[in-house]
C-alpha positions in Angstrom: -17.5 24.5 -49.4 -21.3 25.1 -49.6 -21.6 24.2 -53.2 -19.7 20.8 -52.3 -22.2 20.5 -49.2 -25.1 20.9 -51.7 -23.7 18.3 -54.2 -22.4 15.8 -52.1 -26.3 16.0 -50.0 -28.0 15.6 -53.0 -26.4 12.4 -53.9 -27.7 11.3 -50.7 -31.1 12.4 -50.5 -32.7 10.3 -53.4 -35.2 9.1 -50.8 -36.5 12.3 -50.1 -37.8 13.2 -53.2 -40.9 14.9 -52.1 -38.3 18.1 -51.3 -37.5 19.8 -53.8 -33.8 20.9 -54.8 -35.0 24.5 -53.9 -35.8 23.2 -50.5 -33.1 21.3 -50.0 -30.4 24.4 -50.8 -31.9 26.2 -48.4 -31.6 24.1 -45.9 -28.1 23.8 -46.8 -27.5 27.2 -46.5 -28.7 27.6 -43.1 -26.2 25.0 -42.0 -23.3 25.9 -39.8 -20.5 25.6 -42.3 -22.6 27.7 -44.9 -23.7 30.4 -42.4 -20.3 31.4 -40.8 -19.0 33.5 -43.9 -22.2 34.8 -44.3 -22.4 36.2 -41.3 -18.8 37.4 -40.9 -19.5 39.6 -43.8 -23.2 40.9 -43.1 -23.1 41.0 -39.3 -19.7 41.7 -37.9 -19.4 45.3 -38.7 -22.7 46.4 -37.8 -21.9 44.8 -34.9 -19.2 46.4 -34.0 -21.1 49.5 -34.8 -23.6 48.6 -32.2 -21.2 47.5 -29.8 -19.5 50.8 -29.6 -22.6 52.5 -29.6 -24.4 50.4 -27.3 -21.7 48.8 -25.3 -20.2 45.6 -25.9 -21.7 44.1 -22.4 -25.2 44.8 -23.3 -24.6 43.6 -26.8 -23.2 40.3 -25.4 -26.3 40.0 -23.4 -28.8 40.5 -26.1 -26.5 37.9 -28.6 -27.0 35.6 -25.5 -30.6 36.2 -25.4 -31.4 36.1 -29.3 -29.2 32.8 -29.6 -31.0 31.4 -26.9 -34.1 31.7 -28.0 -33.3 30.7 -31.8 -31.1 27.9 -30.7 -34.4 26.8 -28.3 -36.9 27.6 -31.4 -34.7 25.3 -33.6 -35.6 21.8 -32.6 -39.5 23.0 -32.5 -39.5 24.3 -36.2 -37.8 21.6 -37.8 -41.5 20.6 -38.9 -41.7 23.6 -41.3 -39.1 24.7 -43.5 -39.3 28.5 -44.0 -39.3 28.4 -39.9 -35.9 26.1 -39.5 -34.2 28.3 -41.9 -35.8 31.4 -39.7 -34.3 30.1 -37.1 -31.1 29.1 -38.3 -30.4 32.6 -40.0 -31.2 34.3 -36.0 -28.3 31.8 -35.0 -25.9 32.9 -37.2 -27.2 36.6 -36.6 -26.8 36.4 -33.1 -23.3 34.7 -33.6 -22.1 37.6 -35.3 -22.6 40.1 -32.6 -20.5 38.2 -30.5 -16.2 38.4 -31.9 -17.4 42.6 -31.9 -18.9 42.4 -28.8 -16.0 40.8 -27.0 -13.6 42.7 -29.0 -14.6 45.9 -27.2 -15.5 44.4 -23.8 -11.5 43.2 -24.1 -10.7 47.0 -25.6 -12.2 48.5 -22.3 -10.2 46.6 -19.6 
């Protein structure tokens, strides 16, 4: 899906040629619909590591927080392109704490 996503945006973008195709794929990538598998295989299990550890309440709570604050940071950096795709990748980390965390909040009732 992500390689269709790049292909199909490039055909678009014509106008834009003062991004490069590096640019652009990066971009890309930080999209929702390239991010989500990502992140199901980097961030779930350590966060269901964490959330045992720590507790899955306080893990919700700081996923909250960090997606917050990314999601907020998100409009702002759109103006630089290494700071979008920062912002982007916090998203999706923040997004991944969150089927653990629940998990084991739901484990513990």
């Amino acid at each position: 899906m992500c390689v269709l996503a790049l292909h199909t945006s490039h055909e678009h973008t014509h106008a834009h040629q003062s991004m490069s195709t590096h640019l652009q794929a990066l971009k890309l990538l930080s999209a929702p619909w390239c991010k989500q598998p990502f992140t199901v295989l980097a961030i779930q299990v350590p966060g269901g590591w964490a959330a045992q550890r720590w507790g899955g309440r306080r893990m919700l709570m700081v996923s909250f927080g960090l997606w917050s604050t990314a999601s907020m940071l998100t409009p702002g950096s759109a103006a630089s392109n290494s700071a979008i795709i920062l912002a982007r990748v916090a998203v999706g980390v923040a997004q991944g704490f969150l089927i653990p965390s629940v998990h084991t909040v739901l484990s513990q009732v």
